[in-house]
C-alpha positions, 0 to 999 in steps of 0.5 A: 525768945531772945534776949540782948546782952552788954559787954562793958569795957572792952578796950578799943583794940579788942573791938577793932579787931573784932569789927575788923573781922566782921567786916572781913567775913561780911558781916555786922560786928552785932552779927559776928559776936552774935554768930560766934556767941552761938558757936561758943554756947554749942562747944563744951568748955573745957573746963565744964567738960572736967566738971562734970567728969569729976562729978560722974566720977565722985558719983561713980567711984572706981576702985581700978589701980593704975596698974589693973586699968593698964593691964586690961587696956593691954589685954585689949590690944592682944 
């Protein structure tokens, strides 16, 4: 099912250049957003990625010091 969405006050430079990048790939500006929509939603945004590393990590807590963490990753390079 789709769904359709509103985007307000978006300044007139933004949607020009928007246009004018759908126009250059030969696309509607309703199918250019809606493409790069899709792309965005399939990309993990920095900022969830950390999230849910923060989250795995309160989870899971490691007791590793800094130096044990870079003395195993040295013995793995021998």
């Amino acid at each position: 099912m789709t769904k359709s969405i509103t985007i307000r006050n978006v300044s007139d430079g933004t949607v020009n250049e928007l246009a004018s990048r759908a126009a250059t790939t030969g696309r509607s500006l309703q199918e250019y957003l809606r493409l790069k929509l899709e792309e965005l939603a399939g990309n993990t945004d920095s900022e969830v990625w950390l999230a849910r590393v923060r989250a795995r990590k309160a989870a899971n807590p490691t007791f590793m010091s800094s130096e044990d963490i870079l003395r195993d990753l040295h013995a793995d390079r021998r």
